[in-house]
PAZAPA-4460 file (N, C-alpha, C; in steps of 0.05 Angstrom, whole numbers, plus 32768, in hexadecimal, padded with zeros to 4 digits):
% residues 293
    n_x    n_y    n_z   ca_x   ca_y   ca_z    c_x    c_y    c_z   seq   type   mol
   886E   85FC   8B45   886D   8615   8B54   8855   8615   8B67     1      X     A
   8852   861A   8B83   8846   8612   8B93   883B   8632   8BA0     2      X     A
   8826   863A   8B9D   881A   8654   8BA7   8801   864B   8BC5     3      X     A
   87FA   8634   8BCD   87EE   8638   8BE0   87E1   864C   8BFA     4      X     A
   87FB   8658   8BF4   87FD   8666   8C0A   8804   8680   8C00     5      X     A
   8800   8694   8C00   87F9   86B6   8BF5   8802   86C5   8C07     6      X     A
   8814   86CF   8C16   8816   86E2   8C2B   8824   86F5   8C2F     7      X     A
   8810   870B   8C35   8813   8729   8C29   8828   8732   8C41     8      X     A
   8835   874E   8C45   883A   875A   8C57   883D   8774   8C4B     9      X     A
   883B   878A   8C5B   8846   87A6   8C58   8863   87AC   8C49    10      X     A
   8861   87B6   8C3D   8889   87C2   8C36   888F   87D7   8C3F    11      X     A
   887C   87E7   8C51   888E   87F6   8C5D   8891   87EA   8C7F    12      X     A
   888B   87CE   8C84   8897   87C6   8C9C   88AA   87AA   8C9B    13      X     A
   88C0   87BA   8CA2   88D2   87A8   8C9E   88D2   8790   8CB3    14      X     A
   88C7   87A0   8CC6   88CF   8781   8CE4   88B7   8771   8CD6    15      X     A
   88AF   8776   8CC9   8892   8763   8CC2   889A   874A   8CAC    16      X     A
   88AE   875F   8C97   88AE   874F   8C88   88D4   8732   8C8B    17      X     A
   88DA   874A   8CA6   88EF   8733   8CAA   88E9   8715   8CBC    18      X     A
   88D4   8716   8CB9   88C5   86FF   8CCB   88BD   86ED   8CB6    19      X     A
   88BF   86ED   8C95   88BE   86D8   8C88   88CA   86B9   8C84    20      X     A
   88DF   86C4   8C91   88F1   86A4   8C96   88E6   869A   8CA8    21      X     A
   88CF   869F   8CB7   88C6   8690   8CCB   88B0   867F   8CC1    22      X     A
   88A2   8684   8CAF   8890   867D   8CA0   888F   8669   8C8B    23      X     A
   887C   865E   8C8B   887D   864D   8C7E   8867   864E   8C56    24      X     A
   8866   8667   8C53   8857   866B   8C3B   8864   8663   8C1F    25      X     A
   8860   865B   8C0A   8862   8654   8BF6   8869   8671   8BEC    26      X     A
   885B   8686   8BEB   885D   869C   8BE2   885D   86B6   8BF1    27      X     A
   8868   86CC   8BF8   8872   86E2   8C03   886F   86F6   8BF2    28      X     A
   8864   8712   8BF8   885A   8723   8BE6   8861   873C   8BF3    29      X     A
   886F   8751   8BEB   887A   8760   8BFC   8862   8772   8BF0    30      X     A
   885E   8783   8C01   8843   8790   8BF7   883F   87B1   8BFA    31      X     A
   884F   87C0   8BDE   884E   87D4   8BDD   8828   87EC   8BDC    32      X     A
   8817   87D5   8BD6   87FD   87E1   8BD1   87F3   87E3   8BE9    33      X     A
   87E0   87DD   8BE9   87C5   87D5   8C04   87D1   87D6   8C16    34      X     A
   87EA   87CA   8C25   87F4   87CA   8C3F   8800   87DA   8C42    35      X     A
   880C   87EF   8C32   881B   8805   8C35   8812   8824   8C3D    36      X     A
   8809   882C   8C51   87FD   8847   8C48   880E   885A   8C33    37      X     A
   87F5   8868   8C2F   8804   887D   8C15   8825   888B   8C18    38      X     A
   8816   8897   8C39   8832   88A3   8C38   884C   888F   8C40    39      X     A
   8852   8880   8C3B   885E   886C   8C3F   886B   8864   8C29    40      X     A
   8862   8867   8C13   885C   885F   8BEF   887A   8859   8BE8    41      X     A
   8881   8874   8BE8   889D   887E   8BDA   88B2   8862   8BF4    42      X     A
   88B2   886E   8C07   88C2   8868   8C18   88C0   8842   8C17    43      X     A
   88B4   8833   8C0B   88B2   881F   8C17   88BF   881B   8BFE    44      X     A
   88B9   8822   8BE5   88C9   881B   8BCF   88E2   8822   8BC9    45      X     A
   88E7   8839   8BDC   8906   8839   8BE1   8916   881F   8BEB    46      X     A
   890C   8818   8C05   8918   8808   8C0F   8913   87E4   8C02    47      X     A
   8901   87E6   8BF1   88F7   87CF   8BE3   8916   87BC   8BE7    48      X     A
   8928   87C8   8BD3   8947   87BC   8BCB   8946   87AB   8BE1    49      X     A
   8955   87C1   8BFD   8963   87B6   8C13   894E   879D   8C1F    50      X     A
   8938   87A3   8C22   8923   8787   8C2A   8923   8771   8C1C    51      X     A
   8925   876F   8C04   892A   875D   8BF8   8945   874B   8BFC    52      X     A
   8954   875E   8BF2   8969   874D   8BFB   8976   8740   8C1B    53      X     A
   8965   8750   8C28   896A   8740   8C4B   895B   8729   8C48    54      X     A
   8942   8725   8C32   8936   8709   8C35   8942   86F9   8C25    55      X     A
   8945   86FE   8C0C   895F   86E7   8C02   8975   86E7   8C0D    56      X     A
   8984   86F0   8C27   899C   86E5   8C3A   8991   86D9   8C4B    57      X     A
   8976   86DD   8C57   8963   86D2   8C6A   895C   86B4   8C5C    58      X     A
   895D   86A5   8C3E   895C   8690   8C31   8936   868C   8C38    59      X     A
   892A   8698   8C39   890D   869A   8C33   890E   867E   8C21    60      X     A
   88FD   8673   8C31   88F3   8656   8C12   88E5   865F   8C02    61      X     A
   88C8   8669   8C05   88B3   8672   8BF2   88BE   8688   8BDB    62      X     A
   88AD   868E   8BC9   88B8   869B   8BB9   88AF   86B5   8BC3    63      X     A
   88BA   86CF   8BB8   88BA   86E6   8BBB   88B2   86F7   8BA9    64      X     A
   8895   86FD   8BB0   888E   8717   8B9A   888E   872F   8BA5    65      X     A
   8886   873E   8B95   887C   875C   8B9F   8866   876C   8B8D    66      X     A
   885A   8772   8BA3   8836   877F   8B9B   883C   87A1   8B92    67      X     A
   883C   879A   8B7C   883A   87C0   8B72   8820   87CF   8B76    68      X     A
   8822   87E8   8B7A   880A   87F7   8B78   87F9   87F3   8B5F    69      X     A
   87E0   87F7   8B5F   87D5   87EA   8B47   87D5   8802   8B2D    70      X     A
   87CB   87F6   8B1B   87D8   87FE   8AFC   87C4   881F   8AF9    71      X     A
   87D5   882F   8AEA   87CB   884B   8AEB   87CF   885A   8B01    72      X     A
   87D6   8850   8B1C   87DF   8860   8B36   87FC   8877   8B37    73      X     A
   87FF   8885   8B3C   881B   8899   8B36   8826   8889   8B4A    74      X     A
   8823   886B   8B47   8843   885C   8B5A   8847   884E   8B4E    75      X     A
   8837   8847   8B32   883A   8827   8B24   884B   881A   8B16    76      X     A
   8854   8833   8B07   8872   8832   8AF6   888A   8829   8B0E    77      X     A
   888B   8847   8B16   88A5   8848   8B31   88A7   8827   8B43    78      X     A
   888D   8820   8B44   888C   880E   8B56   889E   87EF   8B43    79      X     A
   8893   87EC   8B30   889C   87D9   8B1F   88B9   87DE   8B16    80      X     A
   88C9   87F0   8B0F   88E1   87F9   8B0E   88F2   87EF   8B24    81      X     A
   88EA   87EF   8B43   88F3   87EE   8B54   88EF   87CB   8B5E    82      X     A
   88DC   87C5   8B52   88D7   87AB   8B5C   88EA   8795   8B4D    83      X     A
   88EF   879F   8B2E   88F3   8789   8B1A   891B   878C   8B1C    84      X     A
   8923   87A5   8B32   8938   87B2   8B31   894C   8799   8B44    85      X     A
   8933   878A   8B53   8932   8776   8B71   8939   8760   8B69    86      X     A
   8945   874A   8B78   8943   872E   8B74   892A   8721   8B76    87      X     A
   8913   872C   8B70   88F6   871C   8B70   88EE   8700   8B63    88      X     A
   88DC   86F9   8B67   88D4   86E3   8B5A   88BA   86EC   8B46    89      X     A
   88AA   8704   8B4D   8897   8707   8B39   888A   8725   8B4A    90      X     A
   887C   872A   8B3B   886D   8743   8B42   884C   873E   8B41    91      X     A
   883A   874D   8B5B   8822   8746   8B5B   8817   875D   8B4B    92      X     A
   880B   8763   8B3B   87FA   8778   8B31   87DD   8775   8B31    93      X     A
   87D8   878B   8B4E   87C6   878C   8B57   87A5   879B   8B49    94      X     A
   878E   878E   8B48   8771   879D   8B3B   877C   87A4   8B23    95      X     A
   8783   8785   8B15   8790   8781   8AF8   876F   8776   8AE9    96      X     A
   8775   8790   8AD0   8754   8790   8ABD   8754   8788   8AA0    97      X     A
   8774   879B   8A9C   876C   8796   8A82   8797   8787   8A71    98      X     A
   8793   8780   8A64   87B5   8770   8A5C   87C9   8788   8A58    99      X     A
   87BE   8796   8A47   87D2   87B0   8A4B   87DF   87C0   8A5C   100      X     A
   87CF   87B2   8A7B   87D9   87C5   8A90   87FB   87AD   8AA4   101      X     A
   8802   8798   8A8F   8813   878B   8A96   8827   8790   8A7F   102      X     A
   882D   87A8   8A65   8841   87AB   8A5E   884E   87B5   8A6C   103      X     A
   884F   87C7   8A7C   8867   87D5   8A8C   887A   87C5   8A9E   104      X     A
   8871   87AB   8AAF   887D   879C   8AB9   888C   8787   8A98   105      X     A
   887C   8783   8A8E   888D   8770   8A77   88A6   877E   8A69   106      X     A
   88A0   8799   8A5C   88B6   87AC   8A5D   88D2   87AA   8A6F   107      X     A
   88CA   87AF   8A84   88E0   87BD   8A9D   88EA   8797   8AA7   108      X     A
   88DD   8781   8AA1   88E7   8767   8AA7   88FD   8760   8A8F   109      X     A
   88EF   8762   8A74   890B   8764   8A5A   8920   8774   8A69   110      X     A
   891B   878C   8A65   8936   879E   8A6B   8943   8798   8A83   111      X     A
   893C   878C   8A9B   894B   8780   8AAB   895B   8768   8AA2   112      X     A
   8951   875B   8A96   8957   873B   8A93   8971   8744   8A79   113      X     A
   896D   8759   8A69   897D   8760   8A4E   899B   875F   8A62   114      X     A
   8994   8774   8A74   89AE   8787   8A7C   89BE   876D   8A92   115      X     A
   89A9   8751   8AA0   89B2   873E   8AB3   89A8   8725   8AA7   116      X     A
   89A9   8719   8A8F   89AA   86FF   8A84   899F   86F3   8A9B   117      X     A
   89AB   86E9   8AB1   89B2   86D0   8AC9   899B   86E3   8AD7   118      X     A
   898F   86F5   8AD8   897D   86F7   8AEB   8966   86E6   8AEB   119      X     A
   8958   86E7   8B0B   8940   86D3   8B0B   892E   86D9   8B00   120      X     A
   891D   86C6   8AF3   8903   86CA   8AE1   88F4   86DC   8AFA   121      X     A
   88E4   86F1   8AE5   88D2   86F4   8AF1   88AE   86F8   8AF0   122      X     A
   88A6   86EB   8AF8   8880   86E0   8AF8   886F   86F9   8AF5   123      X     A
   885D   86F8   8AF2   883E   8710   8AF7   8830   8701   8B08   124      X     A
   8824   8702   8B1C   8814   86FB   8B2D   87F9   8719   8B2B   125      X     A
   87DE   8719   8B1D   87D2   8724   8B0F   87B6   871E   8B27   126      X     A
   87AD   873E   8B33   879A   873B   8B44   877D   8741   8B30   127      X     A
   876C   872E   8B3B   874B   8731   8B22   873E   8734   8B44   128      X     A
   8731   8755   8B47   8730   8760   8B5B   8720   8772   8B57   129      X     A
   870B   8772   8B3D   86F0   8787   8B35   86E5   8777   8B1F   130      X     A
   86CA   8788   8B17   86B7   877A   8B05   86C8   8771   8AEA   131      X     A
   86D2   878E   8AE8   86DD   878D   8AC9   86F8   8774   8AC6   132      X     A
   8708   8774   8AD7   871A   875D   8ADF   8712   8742   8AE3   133      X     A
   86FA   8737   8AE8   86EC   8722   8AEC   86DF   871C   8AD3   134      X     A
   86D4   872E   8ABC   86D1   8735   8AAA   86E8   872B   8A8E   135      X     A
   86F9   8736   8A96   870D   8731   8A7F   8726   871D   8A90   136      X     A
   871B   870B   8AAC   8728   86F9   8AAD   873F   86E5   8A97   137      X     A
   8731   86D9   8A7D   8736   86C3   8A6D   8746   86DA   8A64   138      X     A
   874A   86EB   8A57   8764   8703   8A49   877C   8708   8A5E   139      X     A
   8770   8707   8A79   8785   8717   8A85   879D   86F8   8A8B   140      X     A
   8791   86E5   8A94   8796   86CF   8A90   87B0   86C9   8A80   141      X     A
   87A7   86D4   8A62   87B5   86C5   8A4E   87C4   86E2   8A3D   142      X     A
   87C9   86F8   8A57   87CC   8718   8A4D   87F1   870B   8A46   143      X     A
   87FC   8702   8A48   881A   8701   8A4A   8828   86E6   8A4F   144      X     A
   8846   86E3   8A4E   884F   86C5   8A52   885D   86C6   8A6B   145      X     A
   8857   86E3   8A7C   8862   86E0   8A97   8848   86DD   8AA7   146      X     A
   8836   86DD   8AA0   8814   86D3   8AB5   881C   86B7   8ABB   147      X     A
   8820   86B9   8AD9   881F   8698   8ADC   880E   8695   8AF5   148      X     A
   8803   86A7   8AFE   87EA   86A3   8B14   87DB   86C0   8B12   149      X     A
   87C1   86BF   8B1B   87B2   86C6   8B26   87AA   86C6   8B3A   150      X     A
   8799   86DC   8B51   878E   86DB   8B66   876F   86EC   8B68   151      X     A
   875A   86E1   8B7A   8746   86E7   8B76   8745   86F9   8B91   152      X     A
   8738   8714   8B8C   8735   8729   8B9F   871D   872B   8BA9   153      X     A
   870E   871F   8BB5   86F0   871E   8BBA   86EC   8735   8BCE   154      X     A
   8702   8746   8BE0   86F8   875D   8BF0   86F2   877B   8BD5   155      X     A
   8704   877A   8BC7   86FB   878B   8BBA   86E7   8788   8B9D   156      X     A
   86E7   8768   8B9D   86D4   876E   8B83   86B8   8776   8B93   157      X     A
   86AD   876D   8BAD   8691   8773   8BB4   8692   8792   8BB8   158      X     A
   86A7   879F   8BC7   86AB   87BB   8BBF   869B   87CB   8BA9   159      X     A
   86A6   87BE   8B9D   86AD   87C3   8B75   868F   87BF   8B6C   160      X     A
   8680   87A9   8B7D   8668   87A4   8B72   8652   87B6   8B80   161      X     A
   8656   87BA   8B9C   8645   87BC   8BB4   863B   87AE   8BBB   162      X     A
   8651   8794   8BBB   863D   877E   8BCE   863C   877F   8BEA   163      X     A
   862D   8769   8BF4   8636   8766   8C0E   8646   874F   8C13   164      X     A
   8658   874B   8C21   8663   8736   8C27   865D   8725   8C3D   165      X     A
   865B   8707   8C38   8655   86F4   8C4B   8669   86DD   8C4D   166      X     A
   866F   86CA   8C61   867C   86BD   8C6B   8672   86AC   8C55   167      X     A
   865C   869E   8C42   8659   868C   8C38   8662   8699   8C1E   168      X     A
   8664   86B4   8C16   866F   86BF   8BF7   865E   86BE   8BE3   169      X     A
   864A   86B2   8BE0   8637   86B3   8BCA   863E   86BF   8BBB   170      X     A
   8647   86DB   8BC5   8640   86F7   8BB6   8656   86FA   8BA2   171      X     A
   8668   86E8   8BA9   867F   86E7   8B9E   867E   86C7   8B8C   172      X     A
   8677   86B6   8B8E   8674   869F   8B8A   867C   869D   8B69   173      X     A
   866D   86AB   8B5F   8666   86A4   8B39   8684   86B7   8B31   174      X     A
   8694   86CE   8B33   86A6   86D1   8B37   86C2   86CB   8B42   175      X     A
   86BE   86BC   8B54   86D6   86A7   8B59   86D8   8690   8B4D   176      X     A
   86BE   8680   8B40   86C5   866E   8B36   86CD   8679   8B1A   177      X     A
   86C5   8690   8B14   86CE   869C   8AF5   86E9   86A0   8AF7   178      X     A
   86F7   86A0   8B03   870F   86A9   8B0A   8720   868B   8B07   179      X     A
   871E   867C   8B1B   872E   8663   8B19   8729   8651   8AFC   180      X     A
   8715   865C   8AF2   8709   864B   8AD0   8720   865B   8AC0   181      X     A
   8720   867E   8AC6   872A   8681   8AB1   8753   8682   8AAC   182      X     A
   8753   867B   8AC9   8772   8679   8ACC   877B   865B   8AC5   183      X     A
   876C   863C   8ACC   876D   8624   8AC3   876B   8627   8AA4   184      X     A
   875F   8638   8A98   8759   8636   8A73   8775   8638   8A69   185      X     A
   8780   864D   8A7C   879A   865C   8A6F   87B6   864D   8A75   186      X     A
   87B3   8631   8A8F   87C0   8624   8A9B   87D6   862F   8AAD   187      X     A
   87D0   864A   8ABF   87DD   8653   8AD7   87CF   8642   8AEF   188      X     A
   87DD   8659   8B03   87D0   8652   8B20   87BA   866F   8B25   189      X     A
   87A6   865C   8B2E   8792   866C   8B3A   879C   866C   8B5D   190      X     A
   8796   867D   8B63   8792   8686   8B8C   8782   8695   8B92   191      X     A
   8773   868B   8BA8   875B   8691   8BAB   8754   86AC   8BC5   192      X     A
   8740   86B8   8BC6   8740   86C8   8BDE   8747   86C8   8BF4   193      X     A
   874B   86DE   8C01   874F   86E1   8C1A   873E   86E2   8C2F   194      X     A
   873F   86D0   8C49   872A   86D7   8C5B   8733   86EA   8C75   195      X     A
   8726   8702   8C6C   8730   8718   8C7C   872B   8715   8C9F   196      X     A
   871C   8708   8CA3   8717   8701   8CC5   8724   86F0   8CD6   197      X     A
   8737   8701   8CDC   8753   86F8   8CDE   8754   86E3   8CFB   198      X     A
   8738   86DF   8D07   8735   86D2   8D24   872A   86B7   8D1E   199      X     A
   8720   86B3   8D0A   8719   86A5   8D02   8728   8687   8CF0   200      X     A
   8730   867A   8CFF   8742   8665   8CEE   8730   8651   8CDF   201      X     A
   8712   864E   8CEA   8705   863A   8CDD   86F8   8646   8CC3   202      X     A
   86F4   8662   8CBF   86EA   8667   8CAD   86FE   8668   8C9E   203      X     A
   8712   866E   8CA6   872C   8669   8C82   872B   864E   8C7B   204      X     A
   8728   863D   8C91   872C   8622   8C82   871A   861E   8C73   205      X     A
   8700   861F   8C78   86E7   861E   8C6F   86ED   8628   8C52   206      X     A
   86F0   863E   8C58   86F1   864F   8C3B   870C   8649   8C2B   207      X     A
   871D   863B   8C33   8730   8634   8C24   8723   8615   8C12   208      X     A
   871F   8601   8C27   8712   85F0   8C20   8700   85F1   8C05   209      X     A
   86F0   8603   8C09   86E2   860C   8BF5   86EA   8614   8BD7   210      X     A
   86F8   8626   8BDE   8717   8629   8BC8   871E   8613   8BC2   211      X     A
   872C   85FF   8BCD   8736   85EA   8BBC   8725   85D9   8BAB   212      X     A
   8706   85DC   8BBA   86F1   85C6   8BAB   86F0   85CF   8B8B   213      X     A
   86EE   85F3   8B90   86EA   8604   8B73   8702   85FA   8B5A   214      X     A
   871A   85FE   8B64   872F   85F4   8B59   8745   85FB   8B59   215      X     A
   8741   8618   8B76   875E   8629   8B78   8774   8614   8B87   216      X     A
   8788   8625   8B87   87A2   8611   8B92   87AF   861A   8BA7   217      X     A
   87A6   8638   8BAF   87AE   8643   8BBF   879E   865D   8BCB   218      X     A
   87A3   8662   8BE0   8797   8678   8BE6   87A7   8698   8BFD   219      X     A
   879E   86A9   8BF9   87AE   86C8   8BFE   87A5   86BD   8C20   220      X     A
   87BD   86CC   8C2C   87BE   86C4   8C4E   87C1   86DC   8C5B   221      X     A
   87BE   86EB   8C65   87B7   8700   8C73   87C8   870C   8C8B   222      X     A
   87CB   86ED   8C9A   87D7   86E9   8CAE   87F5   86DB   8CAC   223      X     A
   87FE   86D4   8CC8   880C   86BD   8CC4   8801   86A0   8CCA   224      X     A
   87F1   86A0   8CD7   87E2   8684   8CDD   87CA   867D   8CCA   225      X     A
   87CA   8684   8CB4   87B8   867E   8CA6   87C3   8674   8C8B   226      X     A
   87E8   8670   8C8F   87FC   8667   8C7C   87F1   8644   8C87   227      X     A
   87F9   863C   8C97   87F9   8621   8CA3   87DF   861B   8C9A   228      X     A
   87C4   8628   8C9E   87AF   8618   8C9C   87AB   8617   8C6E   229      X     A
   87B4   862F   8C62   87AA   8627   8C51   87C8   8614   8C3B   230      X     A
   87DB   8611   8C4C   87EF   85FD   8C44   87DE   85E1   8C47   231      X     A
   87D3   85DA   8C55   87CC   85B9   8C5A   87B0   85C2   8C48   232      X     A
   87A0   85D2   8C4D   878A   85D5   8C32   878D   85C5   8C1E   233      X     A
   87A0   85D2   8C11   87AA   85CB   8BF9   87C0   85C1   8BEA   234      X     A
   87C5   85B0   8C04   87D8   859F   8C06   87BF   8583   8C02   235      X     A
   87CB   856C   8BF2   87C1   8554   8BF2   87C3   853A   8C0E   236      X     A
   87AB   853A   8C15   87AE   852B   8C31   87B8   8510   8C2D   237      X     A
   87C5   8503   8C3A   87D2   84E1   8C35   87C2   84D5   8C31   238      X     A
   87A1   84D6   8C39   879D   84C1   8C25   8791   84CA   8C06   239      X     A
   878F   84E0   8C00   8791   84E9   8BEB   87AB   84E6   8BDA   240      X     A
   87C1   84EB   8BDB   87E0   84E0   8BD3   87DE   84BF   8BCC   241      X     A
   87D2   84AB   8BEA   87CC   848D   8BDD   87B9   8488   8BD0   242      X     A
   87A0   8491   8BCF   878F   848C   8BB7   879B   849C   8B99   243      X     A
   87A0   84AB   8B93   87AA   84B7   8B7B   87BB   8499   8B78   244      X     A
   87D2   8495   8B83   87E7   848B   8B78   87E2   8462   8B75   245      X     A
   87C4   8463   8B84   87B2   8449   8B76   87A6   8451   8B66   246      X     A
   8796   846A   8B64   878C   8468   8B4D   87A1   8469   8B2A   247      X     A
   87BA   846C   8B31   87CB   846C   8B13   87D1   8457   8B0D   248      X     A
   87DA   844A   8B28   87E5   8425   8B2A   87C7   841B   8B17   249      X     A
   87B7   841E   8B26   87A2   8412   8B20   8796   8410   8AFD   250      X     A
   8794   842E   8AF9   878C   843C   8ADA   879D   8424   8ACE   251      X     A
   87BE   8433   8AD5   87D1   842A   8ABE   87D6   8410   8ABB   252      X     A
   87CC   83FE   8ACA   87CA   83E6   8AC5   87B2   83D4   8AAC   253      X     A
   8792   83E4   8AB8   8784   83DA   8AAF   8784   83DE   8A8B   254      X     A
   8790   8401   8A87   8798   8404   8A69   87B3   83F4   8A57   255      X     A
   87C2   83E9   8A6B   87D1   83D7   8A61   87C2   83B8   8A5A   256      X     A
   87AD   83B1   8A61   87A2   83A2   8A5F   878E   839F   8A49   257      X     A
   8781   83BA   8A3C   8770   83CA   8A2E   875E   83D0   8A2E   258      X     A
   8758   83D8   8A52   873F   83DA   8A67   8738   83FC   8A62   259      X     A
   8731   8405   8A58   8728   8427   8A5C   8723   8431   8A73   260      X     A
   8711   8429   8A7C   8708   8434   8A9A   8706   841B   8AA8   261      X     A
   870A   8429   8AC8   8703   8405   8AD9   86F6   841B   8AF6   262      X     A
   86F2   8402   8AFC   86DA   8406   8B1C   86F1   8400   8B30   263      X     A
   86F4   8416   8B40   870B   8418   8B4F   86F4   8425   8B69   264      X     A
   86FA   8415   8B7B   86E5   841B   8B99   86D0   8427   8B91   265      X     A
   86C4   8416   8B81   86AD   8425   8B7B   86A7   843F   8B67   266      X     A
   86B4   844B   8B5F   86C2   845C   8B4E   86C2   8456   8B39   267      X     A
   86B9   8463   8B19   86C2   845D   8B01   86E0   8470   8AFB   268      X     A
   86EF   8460   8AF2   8709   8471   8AF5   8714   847A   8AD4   269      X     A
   8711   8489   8ACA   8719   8491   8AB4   8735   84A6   8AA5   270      X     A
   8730   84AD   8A91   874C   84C2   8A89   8745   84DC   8A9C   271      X     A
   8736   84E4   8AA6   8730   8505   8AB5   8733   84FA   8AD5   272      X     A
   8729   84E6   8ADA   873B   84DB   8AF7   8753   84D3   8AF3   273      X     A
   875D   84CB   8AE8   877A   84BF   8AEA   8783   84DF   8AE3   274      X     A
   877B   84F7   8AD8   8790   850F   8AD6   878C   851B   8AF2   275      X     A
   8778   851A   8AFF   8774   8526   8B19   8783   8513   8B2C   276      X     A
   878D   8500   8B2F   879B   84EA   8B42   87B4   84FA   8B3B   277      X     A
   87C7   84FA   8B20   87D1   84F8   8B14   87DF   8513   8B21   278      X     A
   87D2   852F   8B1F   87DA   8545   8B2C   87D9   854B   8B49   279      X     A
   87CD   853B   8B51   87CC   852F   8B70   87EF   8527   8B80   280      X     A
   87F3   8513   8B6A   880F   850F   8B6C   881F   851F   8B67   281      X     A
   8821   8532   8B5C   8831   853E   8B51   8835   8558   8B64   282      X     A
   881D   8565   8B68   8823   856F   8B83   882B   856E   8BA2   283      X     A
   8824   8554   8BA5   8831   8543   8BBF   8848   854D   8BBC   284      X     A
   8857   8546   8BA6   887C   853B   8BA1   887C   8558   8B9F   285      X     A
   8870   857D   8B93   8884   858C   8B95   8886   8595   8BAF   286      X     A
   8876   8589   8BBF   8870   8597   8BD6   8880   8587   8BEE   287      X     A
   8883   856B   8BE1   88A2   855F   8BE9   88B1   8566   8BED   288      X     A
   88C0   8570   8BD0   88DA   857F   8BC8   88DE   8593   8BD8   289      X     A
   88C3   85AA   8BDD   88C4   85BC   8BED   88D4   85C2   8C04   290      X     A
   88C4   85A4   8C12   88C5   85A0   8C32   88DD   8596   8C33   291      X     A
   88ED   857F   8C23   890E   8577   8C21   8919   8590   8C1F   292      X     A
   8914   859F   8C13   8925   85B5   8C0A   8926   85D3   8C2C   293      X     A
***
């Protein structure tokens, strides 16, 4: 499952969101919260159904979630009712703190799935977006068996803190990496912040780059041109694809031999390099399948 790419839109604009087949994101998030103004709320969850289904006739490649209002809000229930009612692929639950605030989606996902056997699975995509959330990261993580990613909110955790925010993130720094630690423990996908300065193409890369060094796999896109830059991010470059796939030739040879580790360009190459080559490849090829597909 390939999340690289994060990209939000409004649900109460439809010309916005019928412009996803043009796109090239891994992931599509119809976005009843934050992009919606209030008075808009009701009305965009009305029309939730009909949008959805113009993008599965529209054959969207990426998967399809939808961002509910966050937990405790007088839209949170309604919103999840209406979402899990959809052909979705998963639901985002947004300034997610504590595990209990993901029974109501696990509930209303049974009773869909009871009443439609053949319906499509559907995911939690779980926002850690305040102190307390960053906090009880490793729980929220491991809150349920529909958590299969996380995303890191760095505009509102400094909010949340009163920080200030800078292009280099410090302020955010020890919190993002708390985040991608505690989603790897639990073995989901971590995705990483958003870079809100939307003129700016070098600073997403930058900051995506950065993200991948930490250990995320993907990151939230804002735009539409900020799909493309953080697809090749975190996408494996060719000669990263040919070294991985010497370094296994290589490994798996020397342990057939009953070599443990060997000196590969200089390199001691061991069992924690050969697993990092190892998923190297493995992402190449889904992101293969992708692109064949």
């Amino acid at each position: 499952m390939l999340f690289r790419s994060l990209f939000f839109a409004p649900a109460n604009r439809p010309d916005l969101l019928s412009k996803f087949p043009r796109f090239s994101a891994d992931c599509y998030v119809i976005d009843l919260e934050d992009g919606t103004p209030p008075g808009d709320k009701i009305a965009a969850r009305e029309a939730l159904a009909g949008n959805m289904d113009m993008l599965r006739k529209a054959e969207v490649k990426g998967l399809l979630y939808v961002r509910v209002n966050e937990p405790g809000s007088e839209f949170y229930l309604d919103d999840i009712a209406a979402a899990v009612a959809c052909d979705i692929d998963g639901i985002v639950i947004p300034k997610l703190e504590t595990p209990d605030q993901c029974e109501p989606i696990i509930s209303a996902v049974k009773e869909a799935n009871g009443k439609n056997p053949g319906k499509r699975p559907v995911r939690i995509l779980g926002g850690i977006e305040s102190m307390l959330g960053v906090v009880n990261v490793n729980e929220l993580c491991r809150a349920n068996d529909l958590m299969s990613a996380v995303f890191f909110g760095a505009e509102d955790l400094a909010s949340d803190m009163g920080a200030r925010r800078t292009k280099e993130g410090d302020e955010v720094l020890y919190a993002r990496s708390r985040v991608v630690l505690g989603a790897k423990l639990a073995g989901i996908v971590a995705i990483d912040q958003a870079v809100i300065d939307v003129r700016d193409d070098e600073q997403c890369r930058r900051d995506a780059n950065k993200g991948r060094d930490l250990g995320y796999e993907g990151k939230i896109c804002v735009i539409p041109r900020q799909i493309d830059i953080c697809n090749s991010v975190y996408a494996p470059t060719e000669d990263e694809i040919t070294e991985a796939a010497e370094v296994v030739a290589v490994y798996n040879e020397a342990m057939s031999k009953g070599i443990g580790t060997i000196d590969f360009k200089g390199k001691m190459i061991d069992g924690p390099l050969l697993k990092r080559a190892e998923q190297t490849l493995a992402v190449a090829e889904v992101i293969r399948q992708r692109e064949k597909g």
